[in-house]
C-alpha distance (Angstrom), angle and dihedral (degrees) to the residues before:
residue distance angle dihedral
X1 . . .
X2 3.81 . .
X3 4.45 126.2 .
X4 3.84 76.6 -101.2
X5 4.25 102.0 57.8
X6 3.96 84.6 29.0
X7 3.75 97.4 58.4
X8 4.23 90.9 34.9
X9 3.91 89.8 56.8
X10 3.39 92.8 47.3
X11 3.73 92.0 48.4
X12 3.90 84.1 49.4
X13 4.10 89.3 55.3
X14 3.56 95.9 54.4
X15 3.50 94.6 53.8
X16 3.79 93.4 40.1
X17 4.01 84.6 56.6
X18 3.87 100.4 40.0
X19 4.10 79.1 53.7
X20 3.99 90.1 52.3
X21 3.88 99.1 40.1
X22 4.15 85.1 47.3
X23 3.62 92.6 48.1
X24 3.99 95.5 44.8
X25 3.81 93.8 50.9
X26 4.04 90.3 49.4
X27 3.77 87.2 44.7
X28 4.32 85.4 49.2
X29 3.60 88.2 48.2
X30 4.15 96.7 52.2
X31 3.99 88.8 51.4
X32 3.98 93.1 43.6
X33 4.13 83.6 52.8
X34 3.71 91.1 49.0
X35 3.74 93.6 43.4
X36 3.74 85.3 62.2
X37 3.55 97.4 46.4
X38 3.40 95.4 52.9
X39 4.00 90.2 45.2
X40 3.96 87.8 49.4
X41 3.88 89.6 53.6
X42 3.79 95.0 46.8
X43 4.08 91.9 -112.9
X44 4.27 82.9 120.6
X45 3.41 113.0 53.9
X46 3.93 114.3 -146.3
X47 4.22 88.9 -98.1
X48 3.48 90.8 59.2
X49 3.88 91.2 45.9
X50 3.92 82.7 57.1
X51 4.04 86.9 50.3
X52 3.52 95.0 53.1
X53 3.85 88.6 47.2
X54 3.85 85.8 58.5
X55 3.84 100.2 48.1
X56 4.19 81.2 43.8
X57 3.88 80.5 58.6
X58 3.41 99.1 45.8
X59 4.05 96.5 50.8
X60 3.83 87.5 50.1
X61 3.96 97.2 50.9
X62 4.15 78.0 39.4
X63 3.64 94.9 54.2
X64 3.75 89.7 47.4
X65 3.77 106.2 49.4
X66 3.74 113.2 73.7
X67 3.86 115.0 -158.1
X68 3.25 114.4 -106.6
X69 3.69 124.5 -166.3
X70 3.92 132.3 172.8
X71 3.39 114.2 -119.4
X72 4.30 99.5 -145.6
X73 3.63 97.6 119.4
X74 4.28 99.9 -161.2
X75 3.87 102.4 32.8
X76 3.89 85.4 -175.3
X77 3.86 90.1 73.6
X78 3.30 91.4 50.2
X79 3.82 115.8 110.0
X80 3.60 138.2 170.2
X81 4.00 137.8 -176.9
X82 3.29 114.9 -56.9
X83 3.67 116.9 -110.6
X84 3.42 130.4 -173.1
X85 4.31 90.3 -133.8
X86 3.77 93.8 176.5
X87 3.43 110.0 63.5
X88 4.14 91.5 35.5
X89 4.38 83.1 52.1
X90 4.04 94.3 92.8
X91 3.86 88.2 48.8
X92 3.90 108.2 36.1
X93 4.37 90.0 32.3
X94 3.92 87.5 -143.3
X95 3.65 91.8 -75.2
X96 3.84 96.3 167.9
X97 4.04 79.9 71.9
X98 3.59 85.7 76.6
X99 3.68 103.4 51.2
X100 3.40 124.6 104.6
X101 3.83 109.7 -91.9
X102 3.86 128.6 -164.0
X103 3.48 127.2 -153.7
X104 3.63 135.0 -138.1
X105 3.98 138.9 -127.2
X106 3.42 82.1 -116.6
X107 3.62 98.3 48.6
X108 4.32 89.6 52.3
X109 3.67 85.4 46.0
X110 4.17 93.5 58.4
X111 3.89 89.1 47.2
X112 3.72 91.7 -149.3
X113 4.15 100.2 110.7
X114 3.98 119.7 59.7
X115 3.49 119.7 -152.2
X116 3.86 145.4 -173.3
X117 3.99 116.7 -53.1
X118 3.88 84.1 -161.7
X119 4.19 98.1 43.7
X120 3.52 109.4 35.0
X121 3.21 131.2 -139.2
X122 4.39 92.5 14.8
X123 3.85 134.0 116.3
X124 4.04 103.3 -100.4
X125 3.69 117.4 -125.8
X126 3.56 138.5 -149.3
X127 3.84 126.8 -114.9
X128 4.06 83.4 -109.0
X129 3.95 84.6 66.5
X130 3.36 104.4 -111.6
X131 3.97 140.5 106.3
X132 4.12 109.5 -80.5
X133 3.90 83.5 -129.1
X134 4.09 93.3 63.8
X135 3.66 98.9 105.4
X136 4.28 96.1 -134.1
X137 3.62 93.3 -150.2
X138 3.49 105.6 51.6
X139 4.13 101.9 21.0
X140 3.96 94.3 -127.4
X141 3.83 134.9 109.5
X142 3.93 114.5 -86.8
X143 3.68 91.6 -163.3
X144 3.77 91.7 41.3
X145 4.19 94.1 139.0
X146 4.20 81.0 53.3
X147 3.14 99.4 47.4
X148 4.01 120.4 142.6
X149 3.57 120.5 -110.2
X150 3.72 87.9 -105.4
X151 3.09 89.7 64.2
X152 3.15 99.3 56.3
X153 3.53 108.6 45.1
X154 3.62 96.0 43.2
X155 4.01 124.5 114.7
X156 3.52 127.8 -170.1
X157 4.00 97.1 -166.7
X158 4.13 98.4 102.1
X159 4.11 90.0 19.5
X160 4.19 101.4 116.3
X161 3.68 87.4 -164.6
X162 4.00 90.2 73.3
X163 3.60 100.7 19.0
X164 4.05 144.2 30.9
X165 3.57 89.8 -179.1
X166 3.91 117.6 18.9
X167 4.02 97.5 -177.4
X168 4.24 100.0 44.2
X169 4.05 86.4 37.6
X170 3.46 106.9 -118.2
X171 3.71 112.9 148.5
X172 3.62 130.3 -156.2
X173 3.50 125.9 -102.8
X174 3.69 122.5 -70.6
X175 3.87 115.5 -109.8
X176 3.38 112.0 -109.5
X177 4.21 85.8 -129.5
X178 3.99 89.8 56.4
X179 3.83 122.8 83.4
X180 3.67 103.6 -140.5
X181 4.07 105.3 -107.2
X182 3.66 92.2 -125.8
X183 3.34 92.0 65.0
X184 4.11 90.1 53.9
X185 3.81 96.9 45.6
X186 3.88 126.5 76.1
X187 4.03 87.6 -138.1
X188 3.75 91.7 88.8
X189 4.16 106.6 31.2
């Protein structure tokens, strides 16, 4: 296909799309206006009013979260700098559990990693900040063996979010939206 057929079917998918997304809201707005017809003439009960609120919810967040997916395609090839994590945990407080992670196709294939209903394809985190895989007792990975290819080829030695000074050990500030990890872990109480 030529610039010319390349940049007409592209101009034909945009309009194809703006024709989809227009027809989809109108088609949204006629079952929203029989919703509350039916709720006005007692057909919905005020639990199913509640329903509907959650599904509303749930096409919003929906609407809002675009999939994201990591492209590596054999995350067991993947390798990064080794690091000696363990005895850098106390000072860097395992803050590359609290970066955003994405998963792979062949990560959703395995089955062995959850991830977030509302940003799909990413590691979930807990409300402490970090991954749900960071094992809070002991600071390492409990799904280590499964873990994404992120993961694995990450390195925090020039990253200025964990450290000002990788070789003499001085980390970076903690973000004031992370609970330090020695706080979490039974290591240091």
């Amino acid at each position: 296909m030529d610039e010319a057929g390349l940049q007409a079917a592209l101009a034909q998918l945009a309009q194809d799309h703006e024709r989809t997304r227009r027809g989809v809201a109108e088609l949204q707005q006629q079952f929203e206006t029989l919703i509350e017809i039916m709720i006005a003439f007692g057909t919905l009960r005020p639990g199913h009013a509640d329903l509907i609120a959650k599904l509303r919810q749930r096409v919003e967040i929906a609407r809002r979260a675009p999939v994201e997916l990591s492209s590596v395609e054999d995350k067991h090839t993947v390798t990064g700098e080794p690091i000696d994590c363990e005895s850098r945990l106390s000072l860097c407080q395992a803050r590359c559990c609290s970066f955003t992670v994405q998963l792979s196709r062949q990560d959703l294939e395995e089955g062995e990693l959850t991830w977030e209903i509302d940003q799909p394809y990413r590691l979930p985190r807990l409300a402490d900040g970090y991954c749900v895989n960071l094992d809070r007792g002991e600071g390492g990975c409990q799904r280590y063996e499964h873990r994404p290819a992120t993961c694995r080829s990450y390195s925090c030695r020039s990253d200025k979010r964990v450290w000002l000074d990788f070789d003499a050990r001085i980390p970076a500030p903690m973000p004031p939206t992370l609970i330090a990890l020695d706080r979490l872990t039974r290591r240091d109480r």
